[in-house]
C-alpha positions as CSV (number, residue, x, y, z in Angstrom):
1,X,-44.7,46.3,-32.8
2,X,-41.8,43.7,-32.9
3,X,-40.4,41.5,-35.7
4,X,-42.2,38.8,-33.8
5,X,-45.5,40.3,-33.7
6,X,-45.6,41.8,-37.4
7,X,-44.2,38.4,-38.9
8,X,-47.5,37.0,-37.2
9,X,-50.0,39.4,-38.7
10,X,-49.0,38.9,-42.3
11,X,-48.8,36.0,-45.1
12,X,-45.6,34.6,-45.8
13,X,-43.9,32.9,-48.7
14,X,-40.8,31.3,-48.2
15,X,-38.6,29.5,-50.2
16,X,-37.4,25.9,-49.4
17,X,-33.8,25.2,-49.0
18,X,-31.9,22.3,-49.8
19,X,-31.4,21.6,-46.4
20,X,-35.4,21.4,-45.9
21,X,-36.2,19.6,-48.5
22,X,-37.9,15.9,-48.1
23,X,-39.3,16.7,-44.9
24,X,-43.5,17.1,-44.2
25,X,-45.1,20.0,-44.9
26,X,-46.3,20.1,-41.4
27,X,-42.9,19.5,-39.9
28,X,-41.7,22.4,-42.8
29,X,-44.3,24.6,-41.3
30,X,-43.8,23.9,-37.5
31,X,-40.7,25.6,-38.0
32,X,-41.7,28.6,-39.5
33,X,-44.6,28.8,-37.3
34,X,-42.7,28.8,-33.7
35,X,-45.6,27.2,-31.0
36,X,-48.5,26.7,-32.9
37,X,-50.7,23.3,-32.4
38,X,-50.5,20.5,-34.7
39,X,-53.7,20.6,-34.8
40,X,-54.0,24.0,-36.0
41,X,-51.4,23.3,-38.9
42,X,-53.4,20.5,-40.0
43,X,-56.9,23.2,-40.2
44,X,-54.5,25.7,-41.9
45,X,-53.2,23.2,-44.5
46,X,-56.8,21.8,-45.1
47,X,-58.6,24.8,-45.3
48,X,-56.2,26.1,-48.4
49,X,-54.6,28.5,-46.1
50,X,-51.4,27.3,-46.4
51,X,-50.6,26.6,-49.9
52,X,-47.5,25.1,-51.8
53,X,-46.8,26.8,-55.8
54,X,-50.3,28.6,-55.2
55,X,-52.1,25.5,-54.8
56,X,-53.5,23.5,-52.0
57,X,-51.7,21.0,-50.0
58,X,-52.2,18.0,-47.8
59,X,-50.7,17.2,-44.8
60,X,-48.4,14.2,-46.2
61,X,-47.2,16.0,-48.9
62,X,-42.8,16.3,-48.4
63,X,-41.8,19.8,-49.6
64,X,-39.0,19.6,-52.4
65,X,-36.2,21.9,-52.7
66,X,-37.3,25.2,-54.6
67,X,-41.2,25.0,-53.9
68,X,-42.5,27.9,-52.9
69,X,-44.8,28.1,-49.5
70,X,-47.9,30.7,-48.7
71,X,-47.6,30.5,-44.9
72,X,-50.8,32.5,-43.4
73,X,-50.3,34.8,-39.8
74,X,-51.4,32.1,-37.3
75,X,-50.5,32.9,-33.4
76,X,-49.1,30.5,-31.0
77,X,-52.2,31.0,-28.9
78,X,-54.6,30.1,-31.5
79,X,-56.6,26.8,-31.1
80,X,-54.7,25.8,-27.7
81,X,-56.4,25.5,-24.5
82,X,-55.1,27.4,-21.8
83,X,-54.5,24.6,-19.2
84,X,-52.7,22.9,-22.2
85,X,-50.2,25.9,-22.5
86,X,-48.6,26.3,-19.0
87,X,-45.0,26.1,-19.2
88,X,-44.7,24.8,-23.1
89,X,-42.4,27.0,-23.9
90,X,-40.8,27.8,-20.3
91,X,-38.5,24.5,-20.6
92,X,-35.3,24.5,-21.2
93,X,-33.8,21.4,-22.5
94,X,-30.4,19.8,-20.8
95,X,-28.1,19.3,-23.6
96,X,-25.9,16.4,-23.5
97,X,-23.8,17.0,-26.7
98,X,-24.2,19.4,-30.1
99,X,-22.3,19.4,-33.4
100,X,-23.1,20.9,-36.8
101,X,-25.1,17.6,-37.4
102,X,-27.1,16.5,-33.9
103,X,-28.3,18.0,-30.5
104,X,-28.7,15.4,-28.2
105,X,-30.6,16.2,-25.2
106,X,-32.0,14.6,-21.6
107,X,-35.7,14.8,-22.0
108,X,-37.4,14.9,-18.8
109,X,-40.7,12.1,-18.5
110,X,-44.3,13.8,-19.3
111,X,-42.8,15.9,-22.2
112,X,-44.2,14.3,-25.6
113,X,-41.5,14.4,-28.2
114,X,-44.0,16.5,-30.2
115,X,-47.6,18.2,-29.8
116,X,-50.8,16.6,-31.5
117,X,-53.8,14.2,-29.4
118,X,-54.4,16.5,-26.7
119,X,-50.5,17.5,-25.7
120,X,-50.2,21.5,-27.7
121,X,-46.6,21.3,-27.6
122,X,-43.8,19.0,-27.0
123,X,-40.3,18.9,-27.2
124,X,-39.6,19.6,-30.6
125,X,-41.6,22.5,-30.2
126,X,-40.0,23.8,-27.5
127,X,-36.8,23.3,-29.2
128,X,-37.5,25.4,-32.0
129,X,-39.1,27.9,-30.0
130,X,-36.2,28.3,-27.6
131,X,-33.5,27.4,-29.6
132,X,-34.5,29.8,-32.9
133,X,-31.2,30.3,-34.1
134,X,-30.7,26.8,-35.2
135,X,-32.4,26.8,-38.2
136,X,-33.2,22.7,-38.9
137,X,-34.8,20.6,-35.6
138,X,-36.1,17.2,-36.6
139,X,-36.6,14.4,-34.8
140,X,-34.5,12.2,-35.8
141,X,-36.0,8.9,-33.1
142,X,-39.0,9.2,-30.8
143,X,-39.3,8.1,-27.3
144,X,-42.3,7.9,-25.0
145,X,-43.9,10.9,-23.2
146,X,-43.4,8.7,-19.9
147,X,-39.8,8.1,-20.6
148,X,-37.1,10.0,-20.1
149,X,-33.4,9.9,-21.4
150,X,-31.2,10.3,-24.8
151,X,-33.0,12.3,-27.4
152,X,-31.3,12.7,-30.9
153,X,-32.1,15.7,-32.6
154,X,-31.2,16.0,-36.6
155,X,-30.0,20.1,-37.1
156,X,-29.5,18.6,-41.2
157,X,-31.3,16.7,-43.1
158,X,-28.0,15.0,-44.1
159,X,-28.1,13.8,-40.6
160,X,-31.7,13.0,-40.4
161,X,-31.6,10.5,-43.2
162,X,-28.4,8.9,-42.2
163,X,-29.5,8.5,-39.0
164,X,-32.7,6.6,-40.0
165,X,-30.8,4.2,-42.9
166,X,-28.8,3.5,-39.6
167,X,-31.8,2.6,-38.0
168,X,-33.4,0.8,-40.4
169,X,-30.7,-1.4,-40.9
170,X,-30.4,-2.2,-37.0
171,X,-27.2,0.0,-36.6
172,X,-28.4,1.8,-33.7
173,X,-27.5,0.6,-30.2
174,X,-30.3,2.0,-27.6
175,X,-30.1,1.1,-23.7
176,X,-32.8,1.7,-21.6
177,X,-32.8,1.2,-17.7
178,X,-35.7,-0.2,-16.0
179,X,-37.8,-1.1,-12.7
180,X,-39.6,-3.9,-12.7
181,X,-41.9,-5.9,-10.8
182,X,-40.7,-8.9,-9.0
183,X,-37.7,-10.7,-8.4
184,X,-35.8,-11.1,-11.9
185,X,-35.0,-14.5,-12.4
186,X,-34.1,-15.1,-16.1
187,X,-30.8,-14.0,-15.9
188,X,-29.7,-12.8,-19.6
189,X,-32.4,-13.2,-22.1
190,X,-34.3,-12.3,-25.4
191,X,-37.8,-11.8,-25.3
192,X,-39.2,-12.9,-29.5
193,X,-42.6,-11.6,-29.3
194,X,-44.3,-10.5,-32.3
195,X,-45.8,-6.8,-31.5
196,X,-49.4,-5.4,-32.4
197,X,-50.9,-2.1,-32.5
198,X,-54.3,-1.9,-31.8
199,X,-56.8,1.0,-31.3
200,X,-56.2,4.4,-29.5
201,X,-57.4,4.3,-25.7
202,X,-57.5,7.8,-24.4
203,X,-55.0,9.0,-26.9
204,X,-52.5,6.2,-26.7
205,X,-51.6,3.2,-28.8
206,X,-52.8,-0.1,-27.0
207,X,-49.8,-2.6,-28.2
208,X,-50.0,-6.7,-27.3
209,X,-48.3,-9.7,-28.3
210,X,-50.1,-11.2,-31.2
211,X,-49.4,-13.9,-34.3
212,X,-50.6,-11.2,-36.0
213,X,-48.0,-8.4,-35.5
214,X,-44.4,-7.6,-36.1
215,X,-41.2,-9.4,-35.2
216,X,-40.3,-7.3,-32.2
217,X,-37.4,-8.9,-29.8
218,X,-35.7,-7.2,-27.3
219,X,-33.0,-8.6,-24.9
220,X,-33.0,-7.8,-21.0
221,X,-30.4,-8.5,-18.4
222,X,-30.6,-8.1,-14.5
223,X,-28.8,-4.8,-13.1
224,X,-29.5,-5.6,-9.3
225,X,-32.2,-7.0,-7.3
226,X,-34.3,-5.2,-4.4
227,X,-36.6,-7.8,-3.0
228,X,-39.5,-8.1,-4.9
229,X,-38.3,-5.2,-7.2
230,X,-35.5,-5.6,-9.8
231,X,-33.4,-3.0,-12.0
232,X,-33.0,-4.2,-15.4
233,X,-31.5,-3.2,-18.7
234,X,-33.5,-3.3,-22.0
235,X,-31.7,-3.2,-25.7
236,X,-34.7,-3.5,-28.5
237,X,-33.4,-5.1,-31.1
238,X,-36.2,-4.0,-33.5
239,X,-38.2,-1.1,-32.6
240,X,-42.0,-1.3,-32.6
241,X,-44.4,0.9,-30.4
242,X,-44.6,0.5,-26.7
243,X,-42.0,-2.6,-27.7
244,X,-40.1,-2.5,-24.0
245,X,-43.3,-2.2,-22.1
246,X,-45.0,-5.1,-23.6
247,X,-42.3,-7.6,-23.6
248,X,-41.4,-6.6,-19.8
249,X,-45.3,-7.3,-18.8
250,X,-45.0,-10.3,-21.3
251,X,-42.1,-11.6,-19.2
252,X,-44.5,-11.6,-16.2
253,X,-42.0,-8.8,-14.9
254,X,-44.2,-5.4,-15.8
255,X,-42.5,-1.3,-15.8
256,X,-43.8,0.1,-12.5
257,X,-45.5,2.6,-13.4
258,X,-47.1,1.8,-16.1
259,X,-50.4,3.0,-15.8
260,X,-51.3,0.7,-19.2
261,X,-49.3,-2.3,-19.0
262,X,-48.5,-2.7,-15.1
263,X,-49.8,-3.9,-12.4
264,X,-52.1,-1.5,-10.4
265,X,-51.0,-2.8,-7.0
266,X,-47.7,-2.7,-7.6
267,X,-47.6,0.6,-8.8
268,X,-49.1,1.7,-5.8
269,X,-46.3,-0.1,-3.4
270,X,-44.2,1.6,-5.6
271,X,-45.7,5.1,-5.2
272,X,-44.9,5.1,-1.6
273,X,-41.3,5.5,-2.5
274,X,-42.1,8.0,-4.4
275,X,-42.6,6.8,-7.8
276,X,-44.6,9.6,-9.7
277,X,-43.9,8.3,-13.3
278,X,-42.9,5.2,-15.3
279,X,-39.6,3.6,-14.4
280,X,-38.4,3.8,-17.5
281,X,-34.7,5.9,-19.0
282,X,-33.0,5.6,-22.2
283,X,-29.8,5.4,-20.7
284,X,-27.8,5.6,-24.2
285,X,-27.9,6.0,-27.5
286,X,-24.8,4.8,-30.1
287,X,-24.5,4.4,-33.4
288,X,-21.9,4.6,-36.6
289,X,-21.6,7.8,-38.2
290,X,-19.7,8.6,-41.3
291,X,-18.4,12.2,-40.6
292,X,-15.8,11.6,-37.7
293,X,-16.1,9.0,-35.0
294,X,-18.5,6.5,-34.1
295,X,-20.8,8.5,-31.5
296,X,-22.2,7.3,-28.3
297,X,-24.1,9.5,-26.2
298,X,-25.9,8.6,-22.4
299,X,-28.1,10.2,-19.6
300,X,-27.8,9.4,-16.3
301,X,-30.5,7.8,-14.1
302,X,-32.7,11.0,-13.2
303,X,-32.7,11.6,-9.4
304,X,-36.6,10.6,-9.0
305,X,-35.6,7.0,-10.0
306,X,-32.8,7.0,-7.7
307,X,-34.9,8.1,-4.9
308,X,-37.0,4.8,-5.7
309,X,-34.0,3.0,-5.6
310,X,-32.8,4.8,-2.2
311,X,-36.3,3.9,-0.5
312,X,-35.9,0.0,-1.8
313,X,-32.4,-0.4,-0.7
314,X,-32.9,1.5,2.7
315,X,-36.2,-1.1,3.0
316,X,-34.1,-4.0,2.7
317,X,-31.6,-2.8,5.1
318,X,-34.1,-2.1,7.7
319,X,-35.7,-5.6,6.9
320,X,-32.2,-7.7,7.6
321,X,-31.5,-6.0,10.7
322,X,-35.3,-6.9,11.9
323,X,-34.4,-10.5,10.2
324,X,-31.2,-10.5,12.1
325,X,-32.9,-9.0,15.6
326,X,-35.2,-12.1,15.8
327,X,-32.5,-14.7,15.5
């Protein structure tokens, strides 16, 4: 029997580390538990399986520096559905850049950033599971399962925190690069629409402009035009759920796509060039970081939106030289 294998079949205690410390129990466990479900943490942690100075935990709780963690023998395979499993763990990530403090990677649309409402695994999971001799993965910003692009990864909590205050604060710069519906005529502009989250429909957060929400603004500017299609590029300003998508269907210039926000029959004009996914890539991610230089880090435009693009452009070729043929 492996390492692997007896390190599953017995109860654990570990010690947190300084490094470790402030984080979620769940995310604390995730680590240590290489593949299992979020949902199975959460049954582990409520049934008193998982326990924190020999007593029981919840789910919220943030593990401090010292505290000593009963982590129970729980397999990958526990708890996940089978059609849920193919390829999780097969993927390897494209890195972009990695330092003591941050892996930046590409990640590909239809990989969630992390498992839980139906999805076993996502990328952070994957991370730790391929990438087991880096010790710390955190999150340290989300993106849509849909989109693809920059992905900041903490590998310290140092970073993880700094990262956040610089986000908090508005000290992040974050491009995205976008197809839209429809010919783009506002030219450079900020979109000031107040942002609400509503209830879950089939697993994902149904955001619309509302009085009632948060300040959200984001400010879009026309890359190039093709026909009755346009690439655009987004910078949120603030950074609120679904906040892109909205304010593009808000400007009466919807993702294509977007199976929640779009428009259905443009989505399927678009699909005949090949769109499979939503048009959307976080194109780069820069901010100000204390240790060394200011860092900047970008993803280039992933070959299935430049396909799209190809088709469009080859379609208004062909359509001139038809215009041009009748004169």
């Amino acid at each position: 029997m492996g390492d692997e294998a007896q390190q599953s079949s017995r109860v654990r205690h570990v010690a947190v580390s300084d490094d470790e410390a402030g984080q979620r129990i769940d995310n604390f466990l995730s680590r240590h538990l290489s593949g299992v479900s979020r949902p199975r943490l959460y049954r582990a942690i409520r049934k008193g399986e998982v326990r924190v100075n020999k007593g029981r935990t919840r789910q919220t709780y943030r593990v401090a520096a010292g505290d000593m963690v009963r982590i129970p023998p729980i397999s990958a395979a526990e708890g996940v559905r089978k059609s849920a499993r193919i390829g999780d763990y097969d993927w390897r990530p494209h890195i972009l850049f990695e330092d003591r403090y941050f892996l930046v990677i590409d990640k590909p649309s239809g990989w969630a950033v992390h498992g839980g409402s139906g999805v076993s695994a996502g990328v952070i999971e994957s991370l730790r599971s391929n990438l087991d001799d880096r010790p710390y993965l955190e999150l340290a910003h989300r993106l849509d399962r849909s989109t693809s692009g920059v992905l900041a990864i903490a590998k310290r909590r140092s970073a993880l925190r700094g990262l956040h205050a610089a986000l908090r604060e508005g000290e992040v710069e974050k491009t995205y690069l976008l197809l839209v519906e429809g010919d783009w005529q506002h030219g450079d502009i900020v979109i000031d629409a107040p942002l609400n989250v509503g209830s879950r429909q089939r697993g994902e957060r149904l955001v619309t402009v509302s009085p009632k929400g948060q300040p959200s603004r984001t400010r879009f500017s026309l890359c190039e035009r093709y026909g009755d299609v346009s690439l655009v590029r987004a910078e949120p300003m603030t950074g609120r759920t679904h906040q892109i998508r909205v304010h593009a269907a808000h400007a009466e210039h919807p993702i294509l796509g977007d199976e929640r926000y779009g428009d259905p029959q443009a989505n399927r004009r678009a699909a005949r060039f090949g769109l499979d996914r939503l048009a959307l890539h976080a194109a780069a991610l820069a901010f100000e970081w204390p240790e060394g230089s200011p860092r900047h880090f970008s993803a280039p435009m992933p070959n299935t939106l430049h396909r799209v693009i190809n088709g469009l452009e080859k379609r208004g070729t062909v359509a001139g030289r038809r215009r041009q043929g009748r004169r």
